[in-house]
N, C-alpha and C positions, 0 to 999 in steps of 0.2 A: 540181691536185687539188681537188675540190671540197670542202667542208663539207657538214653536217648540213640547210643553207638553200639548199644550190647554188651557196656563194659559190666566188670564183674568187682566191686571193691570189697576186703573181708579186712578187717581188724582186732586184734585186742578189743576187751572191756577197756581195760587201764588207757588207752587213746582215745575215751569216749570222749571229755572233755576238751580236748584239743579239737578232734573234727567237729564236738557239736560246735564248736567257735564258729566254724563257716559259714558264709550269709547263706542263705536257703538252703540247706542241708535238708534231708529228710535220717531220722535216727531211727535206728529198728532193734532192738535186743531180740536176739534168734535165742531159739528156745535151750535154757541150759547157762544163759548169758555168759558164751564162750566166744560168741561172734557178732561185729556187728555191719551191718550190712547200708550202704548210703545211697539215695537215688540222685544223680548227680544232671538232672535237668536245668537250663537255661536259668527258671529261677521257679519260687515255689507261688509268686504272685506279683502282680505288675503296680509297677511306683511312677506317678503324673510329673515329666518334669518341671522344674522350677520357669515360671510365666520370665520371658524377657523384656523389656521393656523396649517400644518403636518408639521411633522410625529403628528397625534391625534388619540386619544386613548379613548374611552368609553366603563364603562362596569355600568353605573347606579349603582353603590354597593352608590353612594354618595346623590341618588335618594331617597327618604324616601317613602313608600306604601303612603302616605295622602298628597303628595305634587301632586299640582297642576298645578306646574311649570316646563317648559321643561329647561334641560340644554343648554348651549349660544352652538349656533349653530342648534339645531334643531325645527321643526316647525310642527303641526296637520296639513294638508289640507282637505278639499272639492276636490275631481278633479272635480265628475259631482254627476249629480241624478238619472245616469241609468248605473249602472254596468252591466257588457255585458262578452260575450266570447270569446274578444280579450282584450287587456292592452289599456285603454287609455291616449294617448300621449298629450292632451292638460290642460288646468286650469292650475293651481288650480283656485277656486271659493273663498272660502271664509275660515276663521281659524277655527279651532277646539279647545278648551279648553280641556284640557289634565285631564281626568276622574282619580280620586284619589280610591286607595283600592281595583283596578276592579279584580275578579278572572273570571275563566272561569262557574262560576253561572250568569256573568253579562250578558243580552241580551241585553242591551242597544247599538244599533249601537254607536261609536264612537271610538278616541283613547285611550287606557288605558295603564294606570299604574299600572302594574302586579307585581309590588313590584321584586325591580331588574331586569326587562326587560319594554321595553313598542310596543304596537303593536295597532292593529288596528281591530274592526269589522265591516264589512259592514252589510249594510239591501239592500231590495229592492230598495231604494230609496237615498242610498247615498253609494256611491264608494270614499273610502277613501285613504290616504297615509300619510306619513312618509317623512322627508326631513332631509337629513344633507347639510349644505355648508361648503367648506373649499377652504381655499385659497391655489392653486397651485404656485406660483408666484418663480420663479427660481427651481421650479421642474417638474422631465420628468418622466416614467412612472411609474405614482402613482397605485399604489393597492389599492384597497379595499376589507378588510377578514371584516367577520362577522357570526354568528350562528343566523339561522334563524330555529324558533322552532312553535307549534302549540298551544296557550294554551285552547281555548273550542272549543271543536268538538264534535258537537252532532249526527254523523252519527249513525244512527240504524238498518240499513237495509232496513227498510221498507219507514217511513212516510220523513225521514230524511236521505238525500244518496249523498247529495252535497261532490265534490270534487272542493277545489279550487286553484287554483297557483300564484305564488307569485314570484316575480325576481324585478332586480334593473334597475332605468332609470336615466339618467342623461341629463341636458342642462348647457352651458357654458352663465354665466350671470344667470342675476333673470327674464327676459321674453323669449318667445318663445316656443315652441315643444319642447319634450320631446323625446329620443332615446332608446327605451328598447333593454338592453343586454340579450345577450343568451350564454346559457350554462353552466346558474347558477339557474336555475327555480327550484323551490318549491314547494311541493304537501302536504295538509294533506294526513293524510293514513284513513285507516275505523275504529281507534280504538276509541271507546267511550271517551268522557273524560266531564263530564261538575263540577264538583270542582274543586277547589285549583286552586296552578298558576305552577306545575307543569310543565316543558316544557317537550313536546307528541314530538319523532320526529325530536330532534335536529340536524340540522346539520350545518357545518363549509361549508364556499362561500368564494371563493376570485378570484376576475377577475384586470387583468390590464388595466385600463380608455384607451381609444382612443388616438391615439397625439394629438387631436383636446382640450384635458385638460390639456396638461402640460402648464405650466409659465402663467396662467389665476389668476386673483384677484379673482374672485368668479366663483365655478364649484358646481352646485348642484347637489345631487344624491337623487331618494327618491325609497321606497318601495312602488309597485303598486303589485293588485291583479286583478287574471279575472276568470271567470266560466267554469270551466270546463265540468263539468256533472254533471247530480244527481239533486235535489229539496229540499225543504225545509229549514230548519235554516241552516246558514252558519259558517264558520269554522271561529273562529280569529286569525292573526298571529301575532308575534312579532320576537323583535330584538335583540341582546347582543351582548357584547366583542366585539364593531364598532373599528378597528383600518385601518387608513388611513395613508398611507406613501409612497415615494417613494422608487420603487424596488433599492436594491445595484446593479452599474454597472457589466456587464457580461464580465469575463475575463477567457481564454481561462486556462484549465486544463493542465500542462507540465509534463513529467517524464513518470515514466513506462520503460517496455522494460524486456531483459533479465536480471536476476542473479544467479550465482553460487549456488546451495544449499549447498558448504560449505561455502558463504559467507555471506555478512552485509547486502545483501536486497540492491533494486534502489529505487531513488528519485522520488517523487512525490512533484509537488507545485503547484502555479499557476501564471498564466504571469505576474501579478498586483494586486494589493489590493486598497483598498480603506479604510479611517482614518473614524472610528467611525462605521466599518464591523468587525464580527467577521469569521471565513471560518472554517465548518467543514468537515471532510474528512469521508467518507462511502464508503464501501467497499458492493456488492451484500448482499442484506437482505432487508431494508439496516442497516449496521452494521455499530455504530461510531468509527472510527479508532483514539485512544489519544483525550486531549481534543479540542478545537477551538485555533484559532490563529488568534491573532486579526489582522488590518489590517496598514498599516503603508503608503498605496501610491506607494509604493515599491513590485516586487517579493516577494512572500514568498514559504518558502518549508512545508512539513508534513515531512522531516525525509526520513527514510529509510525506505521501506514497504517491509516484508520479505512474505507476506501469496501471492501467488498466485490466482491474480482474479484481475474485473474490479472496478476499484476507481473512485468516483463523488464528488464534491464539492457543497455544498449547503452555502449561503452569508445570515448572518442575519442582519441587521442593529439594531445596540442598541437603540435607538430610535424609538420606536412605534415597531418592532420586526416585520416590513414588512422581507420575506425571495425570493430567490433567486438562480437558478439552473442555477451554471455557465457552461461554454461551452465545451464540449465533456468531456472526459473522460479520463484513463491514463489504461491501461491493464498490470499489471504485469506477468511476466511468470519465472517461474523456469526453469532453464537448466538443464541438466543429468548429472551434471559430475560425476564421482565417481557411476554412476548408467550402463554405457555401457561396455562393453568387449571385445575383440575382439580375433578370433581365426584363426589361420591359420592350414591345413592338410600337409603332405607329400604325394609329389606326387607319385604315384607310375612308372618304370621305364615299355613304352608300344611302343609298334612300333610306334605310330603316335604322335605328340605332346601331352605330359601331359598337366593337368589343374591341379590348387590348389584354391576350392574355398573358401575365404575369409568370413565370416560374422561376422556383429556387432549386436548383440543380447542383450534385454534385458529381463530377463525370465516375472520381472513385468510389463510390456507395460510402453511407454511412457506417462502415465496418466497426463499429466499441461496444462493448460490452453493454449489456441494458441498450434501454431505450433511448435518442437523442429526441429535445425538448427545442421546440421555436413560438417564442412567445410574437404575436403581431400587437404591435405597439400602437399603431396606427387605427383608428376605426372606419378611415374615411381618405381618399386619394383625391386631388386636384387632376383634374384635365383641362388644359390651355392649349389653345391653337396658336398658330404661330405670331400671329398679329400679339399675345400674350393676353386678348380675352379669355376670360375663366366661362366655360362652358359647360363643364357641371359638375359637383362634387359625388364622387363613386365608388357607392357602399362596398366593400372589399368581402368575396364570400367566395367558400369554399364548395362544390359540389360532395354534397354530404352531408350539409347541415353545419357548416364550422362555424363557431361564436368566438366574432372577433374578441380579445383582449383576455382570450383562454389558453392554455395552451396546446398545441398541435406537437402528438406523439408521431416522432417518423421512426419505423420499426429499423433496425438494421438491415444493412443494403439500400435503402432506398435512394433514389437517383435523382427524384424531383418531382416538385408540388408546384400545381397549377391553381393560379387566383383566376378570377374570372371578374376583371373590372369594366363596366359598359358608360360609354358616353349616352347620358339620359337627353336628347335633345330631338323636338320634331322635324328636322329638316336637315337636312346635307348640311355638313359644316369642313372646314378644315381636317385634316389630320390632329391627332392630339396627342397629348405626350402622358404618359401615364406615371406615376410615382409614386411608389412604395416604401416605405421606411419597417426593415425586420429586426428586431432584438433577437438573439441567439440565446442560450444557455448560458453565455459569458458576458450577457449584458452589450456584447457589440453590435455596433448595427451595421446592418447591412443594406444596400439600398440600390434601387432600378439602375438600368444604365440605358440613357444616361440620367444622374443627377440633376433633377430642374429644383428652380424657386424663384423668389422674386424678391427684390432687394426694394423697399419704397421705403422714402423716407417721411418720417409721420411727424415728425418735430425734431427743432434743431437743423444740424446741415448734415447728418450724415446715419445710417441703420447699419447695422451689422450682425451677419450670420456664421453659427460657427457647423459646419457640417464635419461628420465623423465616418470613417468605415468607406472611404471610397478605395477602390481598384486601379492598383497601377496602372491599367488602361483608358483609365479616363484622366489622360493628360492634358485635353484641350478645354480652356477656360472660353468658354463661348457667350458673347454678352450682346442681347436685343435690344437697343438703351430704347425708351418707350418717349410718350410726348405726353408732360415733359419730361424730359430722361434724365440721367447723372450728367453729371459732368467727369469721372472718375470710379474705375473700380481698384481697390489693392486687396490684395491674395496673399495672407500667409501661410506657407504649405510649410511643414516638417520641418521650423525656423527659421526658413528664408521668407525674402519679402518683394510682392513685384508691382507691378502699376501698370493701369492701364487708362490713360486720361486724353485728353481730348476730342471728349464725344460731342457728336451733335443727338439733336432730338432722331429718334427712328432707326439710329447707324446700327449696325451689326457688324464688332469686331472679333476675333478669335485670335488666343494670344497660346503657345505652346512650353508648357509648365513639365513638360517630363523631366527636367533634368535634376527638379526635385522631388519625385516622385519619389517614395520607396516600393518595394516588391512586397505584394499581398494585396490585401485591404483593408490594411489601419491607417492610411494616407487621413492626416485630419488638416482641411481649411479654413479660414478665418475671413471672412468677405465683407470688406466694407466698400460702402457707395456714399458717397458724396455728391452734395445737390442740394437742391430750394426743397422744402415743403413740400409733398405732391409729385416730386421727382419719382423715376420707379426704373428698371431696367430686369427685364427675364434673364435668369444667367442659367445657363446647363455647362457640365461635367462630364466629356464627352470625350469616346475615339474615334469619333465620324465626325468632325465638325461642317460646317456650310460658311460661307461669308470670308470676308477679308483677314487676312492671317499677317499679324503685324508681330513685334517684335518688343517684347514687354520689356520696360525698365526696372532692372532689379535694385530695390532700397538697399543700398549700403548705409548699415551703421556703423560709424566710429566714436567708440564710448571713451570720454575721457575722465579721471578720478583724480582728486590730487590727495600723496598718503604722503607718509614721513620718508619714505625714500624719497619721492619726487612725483611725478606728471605719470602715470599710468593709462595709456592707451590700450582699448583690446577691440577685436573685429572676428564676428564666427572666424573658426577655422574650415566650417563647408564654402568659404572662398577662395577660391585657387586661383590662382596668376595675379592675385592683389597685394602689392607692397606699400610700403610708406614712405611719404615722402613732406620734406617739412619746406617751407619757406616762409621771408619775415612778411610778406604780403600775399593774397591773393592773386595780385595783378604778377608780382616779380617771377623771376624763374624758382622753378619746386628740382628738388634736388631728393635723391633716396637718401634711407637713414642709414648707416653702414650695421649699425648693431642690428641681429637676427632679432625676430621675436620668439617668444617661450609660448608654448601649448600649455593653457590651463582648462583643461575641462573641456567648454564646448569653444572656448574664445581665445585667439590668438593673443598674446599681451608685452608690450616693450614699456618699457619705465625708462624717462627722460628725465635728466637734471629739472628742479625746481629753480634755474637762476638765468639771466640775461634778460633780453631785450623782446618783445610781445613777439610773438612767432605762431606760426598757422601751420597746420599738421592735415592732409590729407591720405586717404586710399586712392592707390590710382589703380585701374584696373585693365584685365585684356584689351585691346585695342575695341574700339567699339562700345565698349562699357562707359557709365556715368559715375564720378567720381564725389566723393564726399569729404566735404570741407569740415576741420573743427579748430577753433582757435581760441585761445587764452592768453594771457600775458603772463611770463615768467616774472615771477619775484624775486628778487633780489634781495641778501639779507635780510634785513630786519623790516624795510621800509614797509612791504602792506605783512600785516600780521598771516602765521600760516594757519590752514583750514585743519580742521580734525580730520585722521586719519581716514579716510575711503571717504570724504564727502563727494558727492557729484560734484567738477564745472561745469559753469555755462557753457553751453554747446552751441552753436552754430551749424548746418546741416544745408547743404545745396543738391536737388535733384534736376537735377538737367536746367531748366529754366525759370524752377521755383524755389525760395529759400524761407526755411521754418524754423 
């Protein structure tokens, strides 16, 4: 009886037993029982190999080119003896013994061992496959990645022009039909290749099994091929880097939103994690954002994301490195603060109602991501003429139907949004000033320019306004004092402190405050007015100012403490050209201190002995400047008891010709 090769084996009876020893032998006693005869095919019937348990991972590096043996878990099949041009779903038939050294020179139909990959060729007469099992058994949806490549292909155009395809089928158990998946199929291409083992054509597959394979003892998956097109010799494929695992569970993407562009950036995390997942964060590319963060069971954050765009979480499991594309997404957006303006006109004085209209402009468009958000805080604008009569309160509305105290989407790019505020009054009046107050996305406000309000004092001697969000360009402090008016305005801008006092009823003076301006428009003021009951003065915030332009007295403070070292004096450090200087009277001569002062923070600070004879300590300042007196009496010993550590002294303070 011949073999698979044509071979011819004849034996003794008396070696019956020994060759029947051989696994699938076929035994034949020829007539006369002089001879006997063995069919020495692949095998006589096909055996399911043993289920491996995932997360598993195959890359054959542990596979030797001359072994002959498949690693635990997989298995050569037979399907049938007539490959066709559809996949067939039934067999297998019988095993394949696993061809040792095979390159793409090999035509021998069978399975080979392409040295670090193994794969399959078919002939006419035998449609082959590939099988891994593993056990699913307390897992849900398992993956399977793998690189499926081409190692001989002899297409030439002419004699030889076969295209063949190749995808994964799976059955739950060791019998039954087989199920081919799609949307992973594999084609060789037309490129010659018949040496080496080279892989032609590789690509990376990964599909998630059916629920019909989760928590299953044994789930087989094998590689099948079918005919495409074309004639003659056929292409062989093979397999690498099998990793089988279950996907990390899917948990929803959290955070995003607006932030401040002068601030820390928003949160981004994810609902839930999972112990033995690692979660990395991408941003549009996709770009890794920091490194992974492994998983705990628990929420977890990425931090603070300051770049504007959208963020995605991919879940890897450390274990077999199945990955996973968790659920939506988080969109960060930048706000405009410190990017919008806001301008107001004077109206001019016309027989029929004036208008003043209002816009917030930005000359660079609103270029971020999503939509930028301007909430109007305001639902009503004051107009006063210059005398500081209120002449009418001016509903603030949008052409378009806009509801104030809503908020107003400006799409990207946009350049500017026009209010349209009207002086309601029957008769020509003055020019008017019109004022606006905007919240941003980041809660800043933004406001007309110029700056108006009105400083009245309603009880007590003195009213105080603190305004926010003004524009380094409105450095001129401009004050209408009214009848009756203040007697006194002070202005604290960005720490420092200035004064501007001897008004009469009606004056209008302007005092120039650039020098403590900072750059943008978070310049924030502190305005207090001083006066009788009924006092009142219009102040604007301005870089046009009108009227007499005088020269404001900046309040120096000099803060004195007494600690266990001694006498602690401190004064901002935004004073420049101010040192100290001490003497035993006000009246005597003031001499400088030789010791430097130390920078703490925002305040200059020198520490003096706690001992001698009552002595007076001032700031003297650039020429032209007003100087600030503070005095105490040094203690001596034991005689007056010492104060606890940082209590204030009594302080003493002189500003030009008044003492407080």
């Amino acid at each position: 009886m011949k073999t698979d090769k044509g071979s011819l084996f004849t034996l003794k009876l008396a070696d019956r037993l020994s060759i029947g020893s051989l696994l699938g032998s076929r035994l034949a006693v020829l007539a006369g029982g002089a001879l006997l005869a063995i069919d020495c095919t692949d095998s006589s019937a096909q055996t399911s190999p043993t289920a491996q348990a995932i997360p598993y991972a195959q890359d054959f590096s542990a596979l030797a080119a001359s072994s002959t043996n498949y690693p635990a878990g997989w298995q050569g099949w037979t399907i049938s003896a007539t490959p066709g041009a559809t996949f067939n779903t039934t067999g297998p038939t019988t095993n394949r013994t696993l061809t040792a050294s095979s390159t793409a020179a090999t035509t021998a139909g069978n399975v080979h061992n392409y040295s670090g990959k193994i794969g399959f060729l078919n002939t006419s007469s035998l449609d082959l496959t590939l099988v891994l099992a593993v056990d699913t058994t307390a897992k849900s949806s398992v993956s399977v990645k793998y690189d499926i490549m081409t190692i001989r292909n002899p297409y030439d155009g002419t004699s030889n022009t076969r295209i063949n395809e190749a995808t994964l089928q799976y059955r739950v158990g060791t019998s039954g039909s087989w199920t081919t998946l799609t949307g992973i199929e594999y084609q060789n291409n037309t490129t010659s290749q018949i040496t080496g083992t080279t892989p032609q054509n590789s690509q990376t597959k990964t599909i998630t099994l059916p629920a019909a394979c989760d928590n299953q003892p044994v789930v087989q998956v094998r590689w099948a091929s079918r005919q495409v097109s074309g004639s003659g010799s056929r292409p062989s494929f093979a397999v690498d880097n099998v990793v089988v695992c279950a996907l990390p569970t899917s948990y929803a993407v959290t955070g995003g939103g607006s932030f401040c562009s002068a601030g820390s950036g928003t949160p981004v995390g994810l609902a839930s994690s999972e112990s033995g997942v690692s979660y990395q964060l991408y941003r549009t590319g996709p770009t890794a954002m920091g490194s992974p963060v492994t998983g705990s069971g628990s929420p977890i954050t990425f931090g603070l994301q300051t770049v504007a765009d959208t963020y995605t979480v991919v879940a890897t499991r450390t274990a077999g490195g199945c990955t996973a594309n968790m659920t939506g997404s988080a969109i960060v957006m930048m706000s405009v603060t410190g990017e919008l303006t806001a301008s107001s006109g004077w109206t001019q004085p016309v027989s029929s109602p004036p208008t003043a209209a209002v816009t917030l402009s930005n000359p660079n468009g609103l270029n971020r991501v999503g939509a930028t958000t301007l909430t109007l805080c305001a639902a009503t604008a004051t107009a006063r003429d210059a005398s500081d009569s209120i002449l009418a309160i001016i509903p603030l509305d949008l052409s378009g139907g806009y509801v104030l105290g809503t908020q107003l989407t400006l799409p990207q790019g946009t350049t500017k949004v026009e209010f349209l505020a009207t002086k309601n009054v029957s008769s020509p009046g003055n020019p008017a000033i019109v004022n606006v107050f905007v919240n941003d996305a980041c809660n800043q406000l933004k406001t007309t320019d110029p700056v108006i309000t009105t400083l009245e004092v309603l009880a007590g001697s003195s009213v105080q306004q603190r305004i926010e969000g003004v524009a380094a360009p409105e450095r001129y402090l401009q004050v209408f004092n009214g009848n009756p008016g203040l007697k006194s305005v002070e202005a604290s801008l960005n720490g420092r402190n200035f004064r501007l006092d001897g008004f009469t009823d009606g004056q209008s003076l302007v005092a120039d405050l650039g020098s403590a301006m900072l750059e943008g428009e978070n310049n924030v003021f502190l305005l207090t007015g001083y006066g009788e009951v009924g006092a009142s003065a219009l102040v604007l915030l301005t870089d046009s100012p009108s009227g007499q332009l005088v020269e404001p007295t900046e309040i120096v403070k000099l803060t004195l403490n007494h600690t266990t070292a001694g006498l602690t004096l401190s004064w901002p450090v935004t004073l420049a050209g101010w040192h100290l200087q001490a003497s035993t009277s006000p009246e005597a001569n003031w001499s400088d201190l030789s010791a430097p002062p130390v920078a703490a923070g925002s305040q200059w600070t020198l520490t003096v002995p706690a001992s001698g004879a009552a002595q007076f300590y001032r700031l003297q300042g650039p020429v032209g400047a007003h100087s600030t007196v503070a005095s105490t009496t040094r203690t001596i010993g034991t005689n007056l008891a010492a104060p606890s550590a940082n209590q204030p002294q009594p302080t003493k303070h002189t500003y030009g010709g008044h003492t407080f």
